[in-house]
Backbone bond lengths (Angstrom), bond angles and torsions (degrees), N, CA, C in turn:
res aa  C-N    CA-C-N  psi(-1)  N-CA   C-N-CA  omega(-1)  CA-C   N-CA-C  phi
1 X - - - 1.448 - - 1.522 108.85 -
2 X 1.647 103.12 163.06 1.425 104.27 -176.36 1.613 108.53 -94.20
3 X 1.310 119.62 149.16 1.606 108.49 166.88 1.777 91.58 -90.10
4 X 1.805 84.17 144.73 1.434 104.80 179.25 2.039 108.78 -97.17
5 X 0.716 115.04 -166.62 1.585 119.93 -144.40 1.468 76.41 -103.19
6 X 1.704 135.68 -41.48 1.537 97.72 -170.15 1.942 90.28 -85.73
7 X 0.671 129.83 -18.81 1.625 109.24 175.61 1.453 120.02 -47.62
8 X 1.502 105.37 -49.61 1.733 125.83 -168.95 1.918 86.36 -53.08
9 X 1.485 104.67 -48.32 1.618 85.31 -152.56 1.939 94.13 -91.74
10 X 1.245 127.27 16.66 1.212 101.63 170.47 1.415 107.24 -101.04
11 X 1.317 110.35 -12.23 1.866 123.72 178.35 1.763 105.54 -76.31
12 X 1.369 111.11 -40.35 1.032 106.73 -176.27 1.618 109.24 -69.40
13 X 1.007 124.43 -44.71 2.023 122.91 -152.40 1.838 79.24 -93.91
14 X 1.398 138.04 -9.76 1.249 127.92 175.77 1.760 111.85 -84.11
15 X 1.395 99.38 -43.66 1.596 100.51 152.06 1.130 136.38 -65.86
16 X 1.441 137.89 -13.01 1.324 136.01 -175.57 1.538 104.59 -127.80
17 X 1.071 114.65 25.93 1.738 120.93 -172.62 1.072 127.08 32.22
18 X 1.160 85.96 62.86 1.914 113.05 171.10 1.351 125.01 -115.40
19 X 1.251 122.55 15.07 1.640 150.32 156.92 0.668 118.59 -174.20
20 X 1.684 110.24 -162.77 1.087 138.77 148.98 1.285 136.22 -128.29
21 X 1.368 136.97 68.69 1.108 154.89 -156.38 2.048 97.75 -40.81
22 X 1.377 101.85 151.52 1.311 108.01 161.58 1.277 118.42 -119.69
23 X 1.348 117.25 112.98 1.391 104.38 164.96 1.368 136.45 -35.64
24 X 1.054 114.72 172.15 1.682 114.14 -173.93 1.459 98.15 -109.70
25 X 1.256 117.74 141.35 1.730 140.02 171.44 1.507 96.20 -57.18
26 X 1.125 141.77 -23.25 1.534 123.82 -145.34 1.912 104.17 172.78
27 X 1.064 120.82 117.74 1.410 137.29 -173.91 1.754 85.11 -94.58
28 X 1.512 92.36 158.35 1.628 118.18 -179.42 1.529 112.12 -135.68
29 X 1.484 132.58 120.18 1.406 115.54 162.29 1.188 112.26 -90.78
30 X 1.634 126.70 152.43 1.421 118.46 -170.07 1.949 89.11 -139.84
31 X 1.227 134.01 134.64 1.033 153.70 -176.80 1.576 105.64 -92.22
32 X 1.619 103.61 128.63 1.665 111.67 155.80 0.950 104.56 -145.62
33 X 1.899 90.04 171.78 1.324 113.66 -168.97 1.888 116.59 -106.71
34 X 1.407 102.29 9.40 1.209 123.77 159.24 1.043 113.38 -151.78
35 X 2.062 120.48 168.08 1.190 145.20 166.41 1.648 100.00 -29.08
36 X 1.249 102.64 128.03 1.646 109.04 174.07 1.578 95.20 -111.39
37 X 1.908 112.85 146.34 1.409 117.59 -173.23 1.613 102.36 -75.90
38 X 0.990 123.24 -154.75 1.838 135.65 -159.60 1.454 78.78 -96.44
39 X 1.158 137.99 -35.30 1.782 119.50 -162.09 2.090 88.95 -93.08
40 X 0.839 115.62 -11.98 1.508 116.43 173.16 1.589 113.89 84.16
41 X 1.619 106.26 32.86 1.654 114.62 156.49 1.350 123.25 -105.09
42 X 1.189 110.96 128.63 1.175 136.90 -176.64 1.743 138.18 148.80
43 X 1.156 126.60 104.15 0.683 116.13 -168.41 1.955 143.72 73.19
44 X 1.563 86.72 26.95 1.394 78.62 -168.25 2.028 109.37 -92.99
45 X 1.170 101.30 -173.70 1.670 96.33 170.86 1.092 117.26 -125.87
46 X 1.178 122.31 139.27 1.657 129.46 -153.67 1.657 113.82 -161.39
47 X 1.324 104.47 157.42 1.582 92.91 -170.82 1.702 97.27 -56.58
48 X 0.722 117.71 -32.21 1.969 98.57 -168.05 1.384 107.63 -76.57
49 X 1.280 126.83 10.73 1.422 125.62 161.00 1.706 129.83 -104.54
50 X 1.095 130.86 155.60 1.612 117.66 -175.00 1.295 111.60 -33.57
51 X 1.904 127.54 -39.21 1.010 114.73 -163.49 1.608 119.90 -63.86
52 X 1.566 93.16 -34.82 1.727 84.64 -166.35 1.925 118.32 99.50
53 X 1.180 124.65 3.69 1.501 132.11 -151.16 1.723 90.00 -108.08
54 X 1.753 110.43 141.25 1.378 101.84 166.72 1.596 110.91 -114.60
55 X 1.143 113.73 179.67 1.499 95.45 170.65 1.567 109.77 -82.67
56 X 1.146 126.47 164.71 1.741 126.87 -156.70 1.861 93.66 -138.99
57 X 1.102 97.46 138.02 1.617 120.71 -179.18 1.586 100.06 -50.82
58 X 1.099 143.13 146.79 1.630 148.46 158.79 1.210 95.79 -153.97
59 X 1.820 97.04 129.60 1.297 129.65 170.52 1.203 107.83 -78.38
60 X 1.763 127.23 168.97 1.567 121.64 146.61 1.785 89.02 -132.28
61 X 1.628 98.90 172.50 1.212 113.42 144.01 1.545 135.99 -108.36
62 X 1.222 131.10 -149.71 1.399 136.41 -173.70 1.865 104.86 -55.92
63 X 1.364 114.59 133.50 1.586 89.97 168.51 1.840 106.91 -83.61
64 X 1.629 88.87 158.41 1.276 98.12 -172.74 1.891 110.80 -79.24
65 X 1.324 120.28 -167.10 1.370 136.88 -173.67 1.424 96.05 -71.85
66 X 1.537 142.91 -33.86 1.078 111.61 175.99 1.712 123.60 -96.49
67 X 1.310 105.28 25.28 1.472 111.27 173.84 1.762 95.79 103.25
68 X 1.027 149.68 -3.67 1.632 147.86 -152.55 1.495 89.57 -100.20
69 X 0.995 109.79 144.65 1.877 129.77 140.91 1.471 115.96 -132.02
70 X 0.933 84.21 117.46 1.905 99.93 174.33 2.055 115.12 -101.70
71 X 1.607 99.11 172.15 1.373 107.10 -171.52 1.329 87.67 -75.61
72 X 1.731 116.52 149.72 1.439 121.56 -175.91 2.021 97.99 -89.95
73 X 1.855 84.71 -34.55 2.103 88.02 -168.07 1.273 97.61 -109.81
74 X 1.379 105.52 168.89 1.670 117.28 177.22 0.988 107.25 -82.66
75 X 1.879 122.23 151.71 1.578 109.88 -179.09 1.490 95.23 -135.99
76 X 1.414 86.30 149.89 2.186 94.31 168.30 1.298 114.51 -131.35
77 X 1.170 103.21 141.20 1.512 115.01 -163.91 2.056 90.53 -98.59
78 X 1.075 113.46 115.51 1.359 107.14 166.02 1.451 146.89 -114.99
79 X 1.113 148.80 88.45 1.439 125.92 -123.56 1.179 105.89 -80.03
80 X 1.261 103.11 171.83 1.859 119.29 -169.03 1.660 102.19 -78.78
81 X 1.430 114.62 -34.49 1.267 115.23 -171.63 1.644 105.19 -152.44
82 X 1.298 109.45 146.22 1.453 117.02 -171.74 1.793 96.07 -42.76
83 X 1.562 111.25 151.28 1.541 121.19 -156.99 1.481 100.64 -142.98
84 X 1.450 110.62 140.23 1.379 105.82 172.59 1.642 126.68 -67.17
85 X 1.331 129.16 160.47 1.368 119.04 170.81 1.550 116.30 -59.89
86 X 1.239 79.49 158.98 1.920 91.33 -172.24 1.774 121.10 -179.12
87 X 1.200 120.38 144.83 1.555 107.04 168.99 0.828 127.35 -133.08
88 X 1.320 101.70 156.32 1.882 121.74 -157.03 1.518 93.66 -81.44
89 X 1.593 131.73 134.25 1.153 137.10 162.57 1.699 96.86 -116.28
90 X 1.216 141.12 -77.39 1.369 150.43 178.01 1.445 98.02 -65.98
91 X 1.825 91.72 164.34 1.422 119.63 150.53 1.581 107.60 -150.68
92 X 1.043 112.30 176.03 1.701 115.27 -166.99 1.700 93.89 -150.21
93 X 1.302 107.29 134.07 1.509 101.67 158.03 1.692 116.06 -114.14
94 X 1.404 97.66 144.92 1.703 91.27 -171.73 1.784 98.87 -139.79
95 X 1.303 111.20 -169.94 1.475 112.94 -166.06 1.392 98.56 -129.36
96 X 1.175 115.81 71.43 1.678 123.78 176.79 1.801 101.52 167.95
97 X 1.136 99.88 135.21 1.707 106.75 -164.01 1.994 83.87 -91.45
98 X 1.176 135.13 -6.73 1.208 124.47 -171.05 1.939 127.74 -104.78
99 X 1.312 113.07 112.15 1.640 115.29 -139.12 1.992 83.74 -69.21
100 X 1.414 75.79 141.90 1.990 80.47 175.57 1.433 96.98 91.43
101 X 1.367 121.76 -10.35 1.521 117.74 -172.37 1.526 109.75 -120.48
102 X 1.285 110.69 161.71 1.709 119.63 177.43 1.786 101.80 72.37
103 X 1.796 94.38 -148.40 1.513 107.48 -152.11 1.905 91.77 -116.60
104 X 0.945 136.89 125.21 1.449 114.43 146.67 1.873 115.84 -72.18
105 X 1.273 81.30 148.24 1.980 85.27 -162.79 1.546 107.46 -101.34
106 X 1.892 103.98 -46.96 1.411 114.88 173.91 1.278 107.70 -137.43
107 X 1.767 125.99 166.25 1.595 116.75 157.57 2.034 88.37 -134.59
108 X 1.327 74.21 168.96 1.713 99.65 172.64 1.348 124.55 -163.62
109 X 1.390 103.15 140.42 1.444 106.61 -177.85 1.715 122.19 -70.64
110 X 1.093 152.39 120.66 1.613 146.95 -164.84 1.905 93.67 -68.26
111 X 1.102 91.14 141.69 1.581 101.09 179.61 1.528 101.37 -82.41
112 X 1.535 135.80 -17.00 1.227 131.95 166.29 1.459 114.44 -141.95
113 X 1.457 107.50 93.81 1.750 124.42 -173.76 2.094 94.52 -21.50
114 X 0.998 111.96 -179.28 1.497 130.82 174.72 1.240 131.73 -172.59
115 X 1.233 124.04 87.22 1.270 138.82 171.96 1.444 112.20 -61.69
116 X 1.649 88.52 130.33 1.386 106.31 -168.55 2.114 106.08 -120.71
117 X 1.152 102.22 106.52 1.284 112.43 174.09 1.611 128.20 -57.39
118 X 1.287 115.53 148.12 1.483 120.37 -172.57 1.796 101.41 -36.45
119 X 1.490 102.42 127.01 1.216 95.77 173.33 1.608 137.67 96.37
120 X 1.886 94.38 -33.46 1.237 95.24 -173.71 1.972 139.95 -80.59
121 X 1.125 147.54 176.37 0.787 129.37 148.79 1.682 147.04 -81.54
122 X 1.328 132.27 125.41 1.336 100.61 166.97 1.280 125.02 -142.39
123 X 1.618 81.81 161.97 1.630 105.40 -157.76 1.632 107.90 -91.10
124 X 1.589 114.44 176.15 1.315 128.31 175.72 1.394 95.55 -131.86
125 X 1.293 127.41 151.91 1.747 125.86 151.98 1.581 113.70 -80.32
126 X 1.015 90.20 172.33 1.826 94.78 166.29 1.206 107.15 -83.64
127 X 1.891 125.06 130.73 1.056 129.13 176.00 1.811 98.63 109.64
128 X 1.385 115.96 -26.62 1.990 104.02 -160.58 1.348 95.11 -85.85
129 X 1.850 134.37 -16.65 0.975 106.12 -178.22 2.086 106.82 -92.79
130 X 0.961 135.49 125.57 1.628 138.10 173.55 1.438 121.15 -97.57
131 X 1.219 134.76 125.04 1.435 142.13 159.21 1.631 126.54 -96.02
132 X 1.211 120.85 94.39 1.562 106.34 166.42 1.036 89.63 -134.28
133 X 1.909 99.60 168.17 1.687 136.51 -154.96 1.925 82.14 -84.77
134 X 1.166 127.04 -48.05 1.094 125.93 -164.61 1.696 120.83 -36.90
């Protein structure tokens, strides 16, 4: 994943003692259908778009020995109301379940796009979503 622009600057003023950042209570994945910029606009899907998709809570656990943290639970994105077709290339995680709202933290490109049919849901396993600084 990519670090997004508010990460860079809460890592940075946390390294040079220039705050103290607060973690966030609760991470969000938010799905698009294009490249999202470093602040994490672009393209995402949300109820105010045809799709209907919200962003959905994702946990992690501990990162492991090679620097990774992954989602511990599986997540499904389900829409509020039947949704047109479309495919997911990105996802972004941010710290506010509300689109237009909060921080984007990271984005990443899906190693295999996924088209999601009128209506459907989709899911992640535990483990498919990954975070490192690298």
């Amino acid at each position: 994943m990519s670090i997004a622009d508010a990460t860079e600057t809460l890592l940075l003023n946390w390294l040079f003692n220039q705050g103290s950042p607060t973690r966030p209570t609760t991470y969000y994945l938010a799905i698009h259908d294009s490249a999202p910029n470093d602040a994490g606009v672009g393209g995402e899907q949300d109820a105010t778009s045809d799709t209907a998709y919200d962003r959905t809570a994702i946990t992690f656990g501990s990162a492991a020995a090679d620097g990774v943290i992954s989602n511990t639970a599986a997540l499904t994105h389900t829409p509020a109301v039947a949704a047109a077709d479309f495919t997911v290339t990105y996802v972004s995680i941010w710290d506010d379940t509300l689109t237009n709202g909060g921080n984007c933290l990271f984005t990443a490109a899906l190693a295999v796009p996924r088209t999601i049919n009128n209506g459907s849901p989709l899911s992640f396993a535990i483990g498919d979503i990954n975070v490192s600084l690298d």
